[in-house]
N, CA, C and O atoms as a Tripos MOL2 file, in Angstrom:
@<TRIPOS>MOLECULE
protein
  308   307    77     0     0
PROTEIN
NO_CHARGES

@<TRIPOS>ATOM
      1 N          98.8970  104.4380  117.1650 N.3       1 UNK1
      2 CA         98.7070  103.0250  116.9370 C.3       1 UNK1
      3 C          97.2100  102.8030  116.7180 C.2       1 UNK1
      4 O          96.3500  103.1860  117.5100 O.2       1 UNK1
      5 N          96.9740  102.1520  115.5790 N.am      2 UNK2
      6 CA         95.4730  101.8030  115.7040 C.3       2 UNK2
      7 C          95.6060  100.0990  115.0690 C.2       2 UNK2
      8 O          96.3790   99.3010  114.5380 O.2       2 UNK2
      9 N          93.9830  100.3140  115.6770 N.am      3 UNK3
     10 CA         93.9810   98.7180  115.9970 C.3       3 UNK3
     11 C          92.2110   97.9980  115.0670 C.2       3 UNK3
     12 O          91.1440   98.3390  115.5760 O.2       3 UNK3
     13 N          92.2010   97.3760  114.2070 N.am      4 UNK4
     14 CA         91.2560   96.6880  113.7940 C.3       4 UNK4
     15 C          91.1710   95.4650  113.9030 C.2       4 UNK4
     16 O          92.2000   94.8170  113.7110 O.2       4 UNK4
     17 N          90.1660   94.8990  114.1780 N.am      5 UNK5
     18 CA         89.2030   93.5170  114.3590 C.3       5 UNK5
     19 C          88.3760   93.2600  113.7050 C.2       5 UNK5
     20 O          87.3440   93.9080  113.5330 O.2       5 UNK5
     21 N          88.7790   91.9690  113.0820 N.am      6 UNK6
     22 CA         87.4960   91.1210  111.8920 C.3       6 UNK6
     23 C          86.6930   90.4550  112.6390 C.2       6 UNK6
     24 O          86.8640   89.2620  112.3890 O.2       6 UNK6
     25 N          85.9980   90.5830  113.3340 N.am      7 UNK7
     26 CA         85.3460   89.1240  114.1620 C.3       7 UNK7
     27 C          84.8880   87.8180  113.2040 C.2       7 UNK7
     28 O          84.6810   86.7450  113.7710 O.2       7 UNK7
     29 N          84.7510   87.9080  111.9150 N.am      8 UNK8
     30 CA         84.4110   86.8060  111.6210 C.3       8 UNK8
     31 C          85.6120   86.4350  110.6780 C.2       8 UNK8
     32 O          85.2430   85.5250  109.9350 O.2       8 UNK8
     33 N          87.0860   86.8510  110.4010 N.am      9 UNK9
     34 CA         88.4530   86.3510  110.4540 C.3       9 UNK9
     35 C          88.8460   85.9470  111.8380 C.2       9 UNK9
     36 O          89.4340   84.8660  111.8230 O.2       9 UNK9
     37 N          88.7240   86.4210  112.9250 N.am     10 UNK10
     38 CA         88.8490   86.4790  114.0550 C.3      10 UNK10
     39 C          90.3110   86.8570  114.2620 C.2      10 UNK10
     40 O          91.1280   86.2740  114.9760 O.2      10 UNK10
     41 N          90.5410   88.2390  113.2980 N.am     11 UNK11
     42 CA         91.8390   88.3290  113.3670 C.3      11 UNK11
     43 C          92.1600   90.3800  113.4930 C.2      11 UNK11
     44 O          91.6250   91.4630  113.2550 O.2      11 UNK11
     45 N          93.1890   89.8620  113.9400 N.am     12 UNK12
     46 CA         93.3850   92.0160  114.5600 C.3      12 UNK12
     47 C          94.3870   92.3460  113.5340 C.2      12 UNK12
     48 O          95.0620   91.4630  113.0050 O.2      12 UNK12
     49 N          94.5120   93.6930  113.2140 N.am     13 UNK13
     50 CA         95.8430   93.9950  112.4690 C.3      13 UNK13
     51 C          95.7130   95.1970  113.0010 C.2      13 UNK13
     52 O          94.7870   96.0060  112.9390 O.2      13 UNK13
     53 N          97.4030   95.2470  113.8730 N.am     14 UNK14
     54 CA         97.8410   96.5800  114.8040 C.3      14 UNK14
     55 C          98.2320   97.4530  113.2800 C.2      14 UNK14
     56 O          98.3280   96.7730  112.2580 O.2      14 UNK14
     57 N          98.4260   98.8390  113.2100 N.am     15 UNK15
     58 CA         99.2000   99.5210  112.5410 C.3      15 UNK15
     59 C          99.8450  100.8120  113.7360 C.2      15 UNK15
     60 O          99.4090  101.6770  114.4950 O.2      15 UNK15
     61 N         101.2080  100.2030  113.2530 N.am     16 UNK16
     62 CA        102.0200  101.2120  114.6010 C.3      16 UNK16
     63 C         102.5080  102.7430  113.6750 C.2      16 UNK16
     64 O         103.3140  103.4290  114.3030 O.2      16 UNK16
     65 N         102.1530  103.2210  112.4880 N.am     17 UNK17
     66 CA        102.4320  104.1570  111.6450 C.3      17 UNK17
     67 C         102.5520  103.7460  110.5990 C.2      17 UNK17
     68 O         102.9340  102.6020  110.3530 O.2      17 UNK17
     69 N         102.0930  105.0350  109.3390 N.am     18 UNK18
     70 CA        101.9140  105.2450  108.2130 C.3      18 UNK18
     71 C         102.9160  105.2440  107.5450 C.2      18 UNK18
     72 O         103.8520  106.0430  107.5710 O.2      18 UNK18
     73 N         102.7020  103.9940  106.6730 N.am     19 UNK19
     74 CA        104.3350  103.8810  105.7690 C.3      19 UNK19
     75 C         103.9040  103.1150  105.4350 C.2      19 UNK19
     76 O         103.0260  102.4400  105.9710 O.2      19 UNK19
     77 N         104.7880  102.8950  103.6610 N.am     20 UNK20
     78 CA        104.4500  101.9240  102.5740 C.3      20 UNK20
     79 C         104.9590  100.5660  102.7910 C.2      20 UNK20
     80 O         106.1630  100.4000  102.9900 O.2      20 UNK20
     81 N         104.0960   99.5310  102.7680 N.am     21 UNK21
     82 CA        104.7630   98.1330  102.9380 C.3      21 UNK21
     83 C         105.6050   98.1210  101.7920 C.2      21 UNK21
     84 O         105.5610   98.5820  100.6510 O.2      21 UNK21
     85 N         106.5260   97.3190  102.5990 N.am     22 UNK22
     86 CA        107.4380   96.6020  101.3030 C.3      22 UNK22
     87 C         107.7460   95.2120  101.4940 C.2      22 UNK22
     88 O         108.2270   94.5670  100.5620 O.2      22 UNK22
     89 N         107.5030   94.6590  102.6720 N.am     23 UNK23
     90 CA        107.5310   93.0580  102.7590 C.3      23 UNK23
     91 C         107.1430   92.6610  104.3480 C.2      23 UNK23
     92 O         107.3810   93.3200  105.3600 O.2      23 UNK23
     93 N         106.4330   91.2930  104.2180 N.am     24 UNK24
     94 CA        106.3040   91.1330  105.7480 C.3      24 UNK24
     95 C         106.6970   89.6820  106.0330 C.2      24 UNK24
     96 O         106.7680   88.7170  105.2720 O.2      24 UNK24
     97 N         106.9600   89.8140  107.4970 N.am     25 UNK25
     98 CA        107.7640   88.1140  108.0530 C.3      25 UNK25
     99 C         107.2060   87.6010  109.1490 C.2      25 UNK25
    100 O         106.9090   88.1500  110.2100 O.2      25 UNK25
    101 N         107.0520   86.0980  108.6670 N.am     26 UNK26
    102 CA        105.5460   85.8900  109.3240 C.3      26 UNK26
    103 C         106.6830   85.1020  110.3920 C.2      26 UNK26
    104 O         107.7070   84.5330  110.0130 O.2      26 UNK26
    105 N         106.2640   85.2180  111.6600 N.am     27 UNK27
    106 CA        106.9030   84.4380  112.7800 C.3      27 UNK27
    107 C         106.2610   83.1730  112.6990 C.2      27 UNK27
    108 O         106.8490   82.1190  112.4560 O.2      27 UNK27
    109 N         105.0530   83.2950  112.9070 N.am     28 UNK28
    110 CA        104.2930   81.5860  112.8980 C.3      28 UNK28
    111 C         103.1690   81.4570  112.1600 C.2      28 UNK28
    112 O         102.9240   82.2260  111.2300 O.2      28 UNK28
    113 N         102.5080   80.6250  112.4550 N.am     29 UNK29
    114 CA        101.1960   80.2390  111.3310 C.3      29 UNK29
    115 C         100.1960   81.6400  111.6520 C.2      29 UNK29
    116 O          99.3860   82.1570  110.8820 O.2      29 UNK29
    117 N         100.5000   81.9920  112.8460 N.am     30 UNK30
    118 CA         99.5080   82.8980  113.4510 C.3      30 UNK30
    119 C          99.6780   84.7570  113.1160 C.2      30 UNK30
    120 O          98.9350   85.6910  112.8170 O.2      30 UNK30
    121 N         101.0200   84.5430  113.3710 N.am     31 UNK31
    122 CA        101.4810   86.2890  113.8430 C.3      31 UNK31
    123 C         103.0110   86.8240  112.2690 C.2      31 UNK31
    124 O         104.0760   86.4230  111.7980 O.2      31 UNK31
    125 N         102.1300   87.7820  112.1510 N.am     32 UNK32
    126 CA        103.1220   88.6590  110.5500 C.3      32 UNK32
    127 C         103.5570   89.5880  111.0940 C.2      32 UNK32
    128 O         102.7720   90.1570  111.8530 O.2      32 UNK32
    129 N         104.5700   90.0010  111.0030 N.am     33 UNK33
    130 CA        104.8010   91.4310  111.2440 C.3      33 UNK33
    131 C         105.3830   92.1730  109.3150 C.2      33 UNK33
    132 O         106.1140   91.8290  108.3860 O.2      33 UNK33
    133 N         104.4100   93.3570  109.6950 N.am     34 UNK34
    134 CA        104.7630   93.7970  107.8070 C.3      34 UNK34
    135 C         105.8180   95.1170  108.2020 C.2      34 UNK34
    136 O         105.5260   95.7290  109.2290 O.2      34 UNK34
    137 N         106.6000   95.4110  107.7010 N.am     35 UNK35
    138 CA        107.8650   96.2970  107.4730 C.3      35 UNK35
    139 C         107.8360   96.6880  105.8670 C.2      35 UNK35
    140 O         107.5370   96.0960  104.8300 O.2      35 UNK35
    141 N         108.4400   98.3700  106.3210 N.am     36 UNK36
    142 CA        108.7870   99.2370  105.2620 C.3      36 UNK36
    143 C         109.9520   99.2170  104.7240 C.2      36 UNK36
    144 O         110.7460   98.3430  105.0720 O.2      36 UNK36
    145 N         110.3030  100.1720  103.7630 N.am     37 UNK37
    146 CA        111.4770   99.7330  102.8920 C.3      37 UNK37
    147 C         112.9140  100.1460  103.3810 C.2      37 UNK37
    148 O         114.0320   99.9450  102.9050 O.2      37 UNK37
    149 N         112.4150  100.8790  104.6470 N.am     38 UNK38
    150 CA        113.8010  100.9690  105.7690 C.3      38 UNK38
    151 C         113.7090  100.0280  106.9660 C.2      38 UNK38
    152 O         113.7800  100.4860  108.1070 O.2      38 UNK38
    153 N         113.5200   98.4580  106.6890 N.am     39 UNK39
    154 CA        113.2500   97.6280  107.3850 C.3      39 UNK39
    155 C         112.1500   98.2590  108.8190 C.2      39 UNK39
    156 O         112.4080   97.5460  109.7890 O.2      39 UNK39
    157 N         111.4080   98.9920  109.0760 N.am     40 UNK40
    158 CA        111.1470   99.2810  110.1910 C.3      40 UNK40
    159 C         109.5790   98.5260  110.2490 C.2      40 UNK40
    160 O         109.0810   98.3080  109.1450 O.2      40 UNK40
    161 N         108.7700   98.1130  111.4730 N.am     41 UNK41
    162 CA        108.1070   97.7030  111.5040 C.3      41 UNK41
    163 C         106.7560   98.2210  111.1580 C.2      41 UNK41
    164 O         106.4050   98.7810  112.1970 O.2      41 UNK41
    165 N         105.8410   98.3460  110.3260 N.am     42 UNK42
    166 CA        104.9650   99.0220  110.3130 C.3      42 UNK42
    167 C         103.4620   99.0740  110.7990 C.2      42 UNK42
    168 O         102.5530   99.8950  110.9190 O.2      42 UNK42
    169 N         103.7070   97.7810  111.0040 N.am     43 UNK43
    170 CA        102.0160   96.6970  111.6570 C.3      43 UNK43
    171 C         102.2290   94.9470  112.3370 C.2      43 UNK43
    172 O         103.2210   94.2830  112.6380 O.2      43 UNK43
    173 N         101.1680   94.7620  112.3570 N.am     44 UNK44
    174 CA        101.4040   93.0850  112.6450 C.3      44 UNK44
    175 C          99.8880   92.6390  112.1210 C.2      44 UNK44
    176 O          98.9830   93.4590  111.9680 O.2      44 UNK44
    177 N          99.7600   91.3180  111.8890 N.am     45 UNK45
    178 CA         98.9850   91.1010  111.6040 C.3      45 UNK45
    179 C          98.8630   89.4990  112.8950 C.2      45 UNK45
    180 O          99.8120   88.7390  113.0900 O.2      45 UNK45
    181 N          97.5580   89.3700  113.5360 N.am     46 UNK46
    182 CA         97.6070   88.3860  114.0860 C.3      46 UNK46
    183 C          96.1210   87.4380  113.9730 C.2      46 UNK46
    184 O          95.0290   87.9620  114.1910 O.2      46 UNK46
    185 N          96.1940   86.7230  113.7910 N.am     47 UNK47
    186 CA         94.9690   85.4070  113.6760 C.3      47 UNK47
    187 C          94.8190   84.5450  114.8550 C.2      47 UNK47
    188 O          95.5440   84.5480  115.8500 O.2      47 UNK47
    189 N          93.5940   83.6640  114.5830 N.am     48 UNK48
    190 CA         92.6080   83.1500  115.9520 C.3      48 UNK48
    191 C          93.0670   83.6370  117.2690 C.2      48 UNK48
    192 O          93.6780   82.9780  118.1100 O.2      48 UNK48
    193 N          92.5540   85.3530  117.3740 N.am     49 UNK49
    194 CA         92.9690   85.7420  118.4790 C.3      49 UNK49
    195 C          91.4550   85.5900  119.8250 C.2      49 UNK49
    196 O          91.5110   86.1300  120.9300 O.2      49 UNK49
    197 N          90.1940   84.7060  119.3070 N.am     50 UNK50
    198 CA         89.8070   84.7760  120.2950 C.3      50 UNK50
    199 C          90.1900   83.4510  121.5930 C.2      50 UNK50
    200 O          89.5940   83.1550  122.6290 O.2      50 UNK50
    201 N          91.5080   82.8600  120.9150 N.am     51 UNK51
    202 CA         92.0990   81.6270  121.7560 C.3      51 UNK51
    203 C          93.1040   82.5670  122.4150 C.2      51 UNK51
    204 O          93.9810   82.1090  123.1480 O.2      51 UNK51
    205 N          93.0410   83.3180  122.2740 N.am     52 UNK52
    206 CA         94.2540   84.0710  123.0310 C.3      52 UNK52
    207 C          95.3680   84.8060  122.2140 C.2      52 UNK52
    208 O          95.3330   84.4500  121.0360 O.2      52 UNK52
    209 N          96.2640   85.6470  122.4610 N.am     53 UNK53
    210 CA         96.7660   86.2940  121.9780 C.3      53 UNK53
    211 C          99.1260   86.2090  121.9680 C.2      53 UNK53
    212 O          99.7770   86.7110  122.8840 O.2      53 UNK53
    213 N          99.5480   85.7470  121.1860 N.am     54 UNK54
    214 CA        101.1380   85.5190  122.0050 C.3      54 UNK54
    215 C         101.3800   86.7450  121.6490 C.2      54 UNK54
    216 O         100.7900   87.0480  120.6120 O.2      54 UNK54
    217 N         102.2880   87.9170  122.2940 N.am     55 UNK55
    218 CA        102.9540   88.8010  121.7070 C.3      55 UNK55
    219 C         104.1290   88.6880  121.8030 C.2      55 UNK55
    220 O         104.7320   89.5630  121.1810 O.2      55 UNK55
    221 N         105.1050   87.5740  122.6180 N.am     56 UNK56
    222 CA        105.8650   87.3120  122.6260 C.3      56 UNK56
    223 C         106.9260   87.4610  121.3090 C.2      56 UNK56
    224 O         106.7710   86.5510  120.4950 O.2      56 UNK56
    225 N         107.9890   88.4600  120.9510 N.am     57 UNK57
    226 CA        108.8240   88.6340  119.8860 C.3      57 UNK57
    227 C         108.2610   89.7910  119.0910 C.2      57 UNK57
    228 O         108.8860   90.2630  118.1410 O.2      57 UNK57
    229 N         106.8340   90.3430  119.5560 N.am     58 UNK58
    230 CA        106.2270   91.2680  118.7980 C.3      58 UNK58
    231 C         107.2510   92.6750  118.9240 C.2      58 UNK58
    232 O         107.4390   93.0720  120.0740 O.2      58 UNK58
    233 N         107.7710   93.2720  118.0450 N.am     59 UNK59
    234 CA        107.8460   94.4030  117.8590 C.3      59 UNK59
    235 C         107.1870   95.6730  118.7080 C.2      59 UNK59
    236 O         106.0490   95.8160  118.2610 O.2      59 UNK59
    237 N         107.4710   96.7680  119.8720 N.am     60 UNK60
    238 CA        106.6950   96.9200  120.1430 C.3      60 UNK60
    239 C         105.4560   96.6680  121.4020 C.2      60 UNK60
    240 O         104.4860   97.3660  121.6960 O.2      60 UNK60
    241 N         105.9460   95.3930  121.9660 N.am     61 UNK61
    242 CA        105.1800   94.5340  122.7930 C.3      61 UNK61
    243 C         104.6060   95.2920  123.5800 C.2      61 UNK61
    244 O         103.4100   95.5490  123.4410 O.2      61 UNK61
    245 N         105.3930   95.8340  124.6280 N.am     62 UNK62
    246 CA        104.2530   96.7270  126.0450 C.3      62 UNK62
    247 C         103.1830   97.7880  125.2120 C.2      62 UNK62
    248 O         102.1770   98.1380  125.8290 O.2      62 UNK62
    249 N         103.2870   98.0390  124.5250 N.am     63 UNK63
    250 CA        102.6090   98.9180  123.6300 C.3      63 UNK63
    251 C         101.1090   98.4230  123.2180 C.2      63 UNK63
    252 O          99.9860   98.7890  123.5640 O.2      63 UNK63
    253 N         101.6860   97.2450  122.1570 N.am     64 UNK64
    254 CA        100.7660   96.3290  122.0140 C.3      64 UNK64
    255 C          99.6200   95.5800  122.8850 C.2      64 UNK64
    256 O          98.4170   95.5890  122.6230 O.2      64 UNK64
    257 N         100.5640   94.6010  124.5270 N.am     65 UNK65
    258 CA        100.1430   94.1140  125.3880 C.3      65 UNK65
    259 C          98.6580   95.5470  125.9390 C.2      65 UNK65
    260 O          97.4780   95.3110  126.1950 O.2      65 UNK65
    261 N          99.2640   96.6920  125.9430 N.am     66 UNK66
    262 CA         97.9490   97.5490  126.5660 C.3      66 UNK66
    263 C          97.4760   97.9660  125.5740 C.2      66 UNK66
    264 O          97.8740   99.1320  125.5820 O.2      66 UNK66
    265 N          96.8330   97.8280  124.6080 N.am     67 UNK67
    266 CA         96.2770   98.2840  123.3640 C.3      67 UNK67
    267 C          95.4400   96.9520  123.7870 C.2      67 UNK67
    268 O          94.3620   97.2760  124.2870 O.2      67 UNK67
    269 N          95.6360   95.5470  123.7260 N.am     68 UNK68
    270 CA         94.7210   94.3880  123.4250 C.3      68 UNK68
    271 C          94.2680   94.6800  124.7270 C.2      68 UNK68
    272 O          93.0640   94.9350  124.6950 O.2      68 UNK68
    273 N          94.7840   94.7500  125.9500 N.am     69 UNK69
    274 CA         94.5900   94.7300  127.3330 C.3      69 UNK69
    275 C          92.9640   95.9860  127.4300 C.2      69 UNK69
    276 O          91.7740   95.9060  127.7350 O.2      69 UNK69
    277 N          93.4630   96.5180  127.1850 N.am     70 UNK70
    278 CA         92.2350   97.8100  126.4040 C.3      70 UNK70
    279 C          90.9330   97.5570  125.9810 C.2      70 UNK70
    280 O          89.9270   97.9850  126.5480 O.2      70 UNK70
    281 N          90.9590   96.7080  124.7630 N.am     71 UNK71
    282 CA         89.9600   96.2190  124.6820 C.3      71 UNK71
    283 C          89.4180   94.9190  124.3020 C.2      71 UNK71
    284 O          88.8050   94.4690  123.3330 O.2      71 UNK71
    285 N          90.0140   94.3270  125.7900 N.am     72 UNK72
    286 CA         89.4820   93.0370  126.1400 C.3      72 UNK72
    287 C          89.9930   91.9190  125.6610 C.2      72 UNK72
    288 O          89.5780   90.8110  125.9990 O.2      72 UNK72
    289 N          90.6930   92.0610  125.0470 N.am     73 UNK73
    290 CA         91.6900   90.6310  124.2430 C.3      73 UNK73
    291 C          92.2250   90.0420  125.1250 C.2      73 UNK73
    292 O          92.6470   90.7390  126.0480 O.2      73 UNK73
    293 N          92.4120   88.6530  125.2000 N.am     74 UNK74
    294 CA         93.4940   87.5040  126.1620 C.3      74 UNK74
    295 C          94.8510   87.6510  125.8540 C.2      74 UNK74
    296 O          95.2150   86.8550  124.9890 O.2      74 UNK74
    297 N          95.8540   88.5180  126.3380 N.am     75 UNK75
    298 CA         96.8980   88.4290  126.1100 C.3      75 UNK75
    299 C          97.7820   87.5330  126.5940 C.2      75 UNK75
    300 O          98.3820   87.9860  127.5680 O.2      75 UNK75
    301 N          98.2020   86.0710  126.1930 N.am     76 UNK76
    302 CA         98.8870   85.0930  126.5620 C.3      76 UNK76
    303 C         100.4470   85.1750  126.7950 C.2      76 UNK76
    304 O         101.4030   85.4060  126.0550 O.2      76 UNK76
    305 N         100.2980   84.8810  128.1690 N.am     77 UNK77
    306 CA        101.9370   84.8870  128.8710 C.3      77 UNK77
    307 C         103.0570   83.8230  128.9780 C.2      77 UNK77
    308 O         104.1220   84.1020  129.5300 O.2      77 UNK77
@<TRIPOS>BOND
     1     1     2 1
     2     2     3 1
     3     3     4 2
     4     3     5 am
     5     5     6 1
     6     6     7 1
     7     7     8 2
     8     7     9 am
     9     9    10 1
    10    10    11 1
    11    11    12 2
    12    11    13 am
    13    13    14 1
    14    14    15 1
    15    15    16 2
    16    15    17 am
    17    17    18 1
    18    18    19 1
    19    19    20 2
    20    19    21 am
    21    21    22 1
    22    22    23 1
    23    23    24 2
    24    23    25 am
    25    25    26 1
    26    26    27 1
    27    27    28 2
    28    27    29 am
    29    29    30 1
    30    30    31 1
    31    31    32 2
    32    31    33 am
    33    33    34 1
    34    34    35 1
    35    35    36 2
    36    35    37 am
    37    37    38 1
    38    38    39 1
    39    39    40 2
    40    39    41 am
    41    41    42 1
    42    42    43 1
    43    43    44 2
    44    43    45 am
    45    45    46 1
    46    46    47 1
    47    47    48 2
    48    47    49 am
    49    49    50 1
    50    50    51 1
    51    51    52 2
    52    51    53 am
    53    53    54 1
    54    54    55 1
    55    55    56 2
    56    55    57 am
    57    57    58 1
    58    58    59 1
    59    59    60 2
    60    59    61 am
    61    61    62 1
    62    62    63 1
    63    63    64 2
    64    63    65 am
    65    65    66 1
    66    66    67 1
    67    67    68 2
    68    67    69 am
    69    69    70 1
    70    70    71 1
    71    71    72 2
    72    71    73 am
    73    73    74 1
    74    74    75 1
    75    75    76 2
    76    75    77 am
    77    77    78 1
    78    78    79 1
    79    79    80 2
    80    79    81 am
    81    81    82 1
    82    82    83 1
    83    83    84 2
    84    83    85 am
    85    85    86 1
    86    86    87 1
    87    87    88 2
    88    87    89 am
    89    89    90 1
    90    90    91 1
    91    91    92 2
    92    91    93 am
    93    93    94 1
    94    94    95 1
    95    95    96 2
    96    95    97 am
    97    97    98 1
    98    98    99 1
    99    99   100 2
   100    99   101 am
   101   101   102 1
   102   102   103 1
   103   103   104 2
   104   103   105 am
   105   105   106 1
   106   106   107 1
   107   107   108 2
   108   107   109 am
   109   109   110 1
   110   110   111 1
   111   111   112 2
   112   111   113 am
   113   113   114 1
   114   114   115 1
   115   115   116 2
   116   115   117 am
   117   117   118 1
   118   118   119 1
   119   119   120 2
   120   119   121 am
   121   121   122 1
   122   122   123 1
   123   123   124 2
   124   123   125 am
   125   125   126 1
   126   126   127 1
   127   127   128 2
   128   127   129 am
   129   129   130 1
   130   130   131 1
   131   131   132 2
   132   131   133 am
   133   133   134 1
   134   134   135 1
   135   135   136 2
   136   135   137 am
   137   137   138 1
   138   138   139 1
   139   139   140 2
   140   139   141 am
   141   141   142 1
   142   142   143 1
   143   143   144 2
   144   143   145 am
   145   145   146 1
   146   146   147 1
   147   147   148 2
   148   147   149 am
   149   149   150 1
   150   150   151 1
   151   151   152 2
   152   151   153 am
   153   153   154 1
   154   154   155 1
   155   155   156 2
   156   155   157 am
   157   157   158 1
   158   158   159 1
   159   159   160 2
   160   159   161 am
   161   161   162 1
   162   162   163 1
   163   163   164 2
   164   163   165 am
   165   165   166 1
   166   166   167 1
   167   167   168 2
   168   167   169 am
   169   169   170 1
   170   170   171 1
   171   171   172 2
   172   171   173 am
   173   173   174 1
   174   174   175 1
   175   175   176 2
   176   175   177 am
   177   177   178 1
   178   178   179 1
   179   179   180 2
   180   179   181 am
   181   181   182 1
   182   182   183 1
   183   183   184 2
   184   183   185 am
   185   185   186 1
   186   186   187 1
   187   187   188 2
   188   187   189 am
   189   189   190 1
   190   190   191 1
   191   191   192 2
   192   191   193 am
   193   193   194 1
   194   194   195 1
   195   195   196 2
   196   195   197 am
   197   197   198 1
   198   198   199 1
   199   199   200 2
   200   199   201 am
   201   201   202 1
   202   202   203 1
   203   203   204 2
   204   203   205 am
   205   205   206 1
   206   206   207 1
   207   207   208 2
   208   207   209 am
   209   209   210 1
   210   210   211 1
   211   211   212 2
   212   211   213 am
   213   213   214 1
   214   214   215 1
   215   215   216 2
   216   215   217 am
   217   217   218 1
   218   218   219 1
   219   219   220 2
   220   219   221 am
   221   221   222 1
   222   222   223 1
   223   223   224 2
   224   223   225 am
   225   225   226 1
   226   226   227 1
   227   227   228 2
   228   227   229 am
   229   229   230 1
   230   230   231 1
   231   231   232 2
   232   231   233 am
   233   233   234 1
   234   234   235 1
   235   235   236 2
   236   235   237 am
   237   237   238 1
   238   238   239 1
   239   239   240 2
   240   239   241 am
   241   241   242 1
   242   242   243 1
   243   243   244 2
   244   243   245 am
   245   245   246 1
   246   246   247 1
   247   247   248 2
   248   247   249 am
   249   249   250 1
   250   250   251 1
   251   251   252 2
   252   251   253 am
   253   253   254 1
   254   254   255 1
   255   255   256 2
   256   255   257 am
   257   257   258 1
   258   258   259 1
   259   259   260 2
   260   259   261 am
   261   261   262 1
   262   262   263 1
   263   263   264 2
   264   263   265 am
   265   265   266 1
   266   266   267 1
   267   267   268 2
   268   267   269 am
   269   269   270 1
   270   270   271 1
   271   271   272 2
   272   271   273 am
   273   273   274 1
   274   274   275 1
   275   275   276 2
   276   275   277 am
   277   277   278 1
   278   278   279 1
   279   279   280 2
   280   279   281 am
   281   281   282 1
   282   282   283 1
   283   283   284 2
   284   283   285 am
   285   285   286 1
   286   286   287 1
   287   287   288 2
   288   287   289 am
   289   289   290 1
   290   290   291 1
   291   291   292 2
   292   291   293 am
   293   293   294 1
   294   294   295 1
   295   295   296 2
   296   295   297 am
   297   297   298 1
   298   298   299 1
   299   299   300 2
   300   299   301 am
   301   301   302 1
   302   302   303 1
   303   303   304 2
   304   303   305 am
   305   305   306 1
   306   306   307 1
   307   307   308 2
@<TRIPOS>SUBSTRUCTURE
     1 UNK1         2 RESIDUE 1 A UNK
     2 UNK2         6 RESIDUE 1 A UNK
     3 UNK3        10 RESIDUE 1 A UNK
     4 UNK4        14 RESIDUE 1 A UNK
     5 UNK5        18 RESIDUE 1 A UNK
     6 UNK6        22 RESIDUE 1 A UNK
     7 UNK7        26 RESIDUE 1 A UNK
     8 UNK8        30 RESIDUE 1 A UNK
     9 UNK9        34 RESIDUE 1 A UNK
    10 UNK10       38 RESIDUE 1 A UNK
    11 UNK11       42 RESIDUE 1 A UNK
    12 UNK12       46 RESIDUE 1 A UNK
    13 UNK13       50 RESIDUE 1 A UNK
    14 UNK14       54 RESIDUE 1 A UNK
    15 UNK15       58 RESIDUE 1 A UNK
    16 UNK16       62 RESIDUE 1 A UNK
    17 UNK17       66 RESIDUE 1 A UNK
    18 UNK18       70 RESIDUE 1 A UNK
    19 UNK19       74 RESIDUE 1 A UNK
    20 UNK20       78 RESIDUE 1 A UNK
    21 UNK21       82 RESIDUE 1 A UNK
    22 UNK22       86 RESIDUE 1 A UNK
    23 UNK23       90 RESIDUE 1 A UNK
    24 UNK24       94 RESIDUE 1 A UNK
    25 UNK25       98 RESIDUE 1 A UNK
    26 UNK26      102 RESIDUE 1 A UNK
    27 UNK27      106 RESIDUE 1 A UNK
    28 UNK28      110 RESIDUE 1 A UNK
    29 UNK29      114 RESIDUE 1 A UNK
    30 UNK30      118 RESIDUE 1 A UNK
    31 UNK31      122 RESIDUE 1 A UNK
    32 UNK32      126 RESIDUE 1 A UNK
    33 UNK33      130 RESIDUE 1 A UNK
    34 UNK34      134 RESIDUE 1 A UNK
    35 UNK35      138 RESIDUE 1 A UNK
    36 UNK36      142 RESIDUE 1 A UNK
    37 UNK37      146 RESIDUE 1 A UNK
    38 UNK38      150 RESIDUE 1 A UNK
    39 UNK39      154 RESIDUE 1 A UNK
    40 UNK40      158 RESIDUE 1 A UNK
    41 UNK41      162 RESIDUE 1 A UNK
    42 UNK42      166 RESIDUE 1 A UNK
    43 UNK43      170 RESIDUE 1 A UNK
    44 UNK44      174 RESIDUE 1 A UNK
    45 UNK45      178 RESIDUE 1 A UNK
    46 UNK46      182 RESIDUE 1 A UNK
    47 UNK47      186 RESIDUE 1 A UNK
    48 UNK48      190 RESIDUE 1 A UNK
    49 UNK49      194 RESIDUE 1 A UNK
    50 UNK50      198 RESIDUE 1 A UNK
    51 UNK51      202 RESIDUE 1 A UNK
    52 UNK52      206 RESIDUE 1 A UNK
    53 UNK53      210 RESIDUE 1 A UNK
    54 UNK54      214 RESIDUE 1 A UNK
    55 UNK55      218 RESIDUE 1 A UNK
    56 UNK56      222 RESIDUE 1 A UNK
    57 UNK57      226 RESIDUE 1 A UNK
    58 UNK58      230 RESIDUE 1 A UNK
    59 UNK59      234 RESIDUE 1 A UNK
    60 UNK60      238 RESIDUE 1 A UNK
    61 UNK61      242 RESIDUE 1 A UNK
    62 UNK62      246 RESIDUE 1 A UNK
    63 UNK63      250 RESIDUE 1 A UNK
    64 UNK64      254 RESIDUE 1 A UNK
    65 UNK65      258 RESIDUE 1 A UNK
    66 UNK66      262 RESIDUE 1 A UNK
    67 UNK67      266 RESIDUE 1 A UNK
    68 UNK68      270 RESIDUE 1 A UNK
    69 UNK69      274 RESIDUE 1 A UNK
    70 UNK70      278 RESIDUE 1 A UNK
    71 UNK71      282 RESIDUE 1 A UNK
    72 UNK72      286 RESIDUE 1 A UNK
    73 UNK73      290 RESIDUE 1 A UNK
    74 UNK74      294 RESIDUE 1 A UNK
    75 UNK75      298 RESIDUE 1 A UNK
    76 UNK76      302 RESIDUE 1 A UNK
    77 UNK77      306 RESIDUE 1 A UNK
């Protein structure tokens, strides 16, 4: 799993493995999750995460939750 940060998007994009997008579904204004062409999840994309973070429905979550938990992100409960 790797993990990048724009600080001045103020936005993270997890990638949980290497695979070709083929479409992504955005839960809210905030949080995408992008999937490959065997529906499987391949990343997420999340915005204004220095207000905090929902992972709630994320694909993945405990995974995720200690990845942000890691380095220093507000993970909102």
């Amino acid at each position: 799993m790797l993990i990048q940060y724009d600080k001045e998007a103020d936005a993270i994009y997890i990638k949980f493995k290497q695979g070709k997008y083929a479409y992504g579904k955005e839960l809210d204004d905030l949080r995408r999750v992008d999937y490959d062409s065997k529906d499987r999840p391949i990343g997420v994309e999340l915005l204004c995460v220095s207000r905090g973070i929902d992972t709630m429905d994320l694909p993945r979550r405990p995974e995720i939750d200690e990845l942000l938990a890691q380095q220093c992100f507000k993970v909102l409960v």
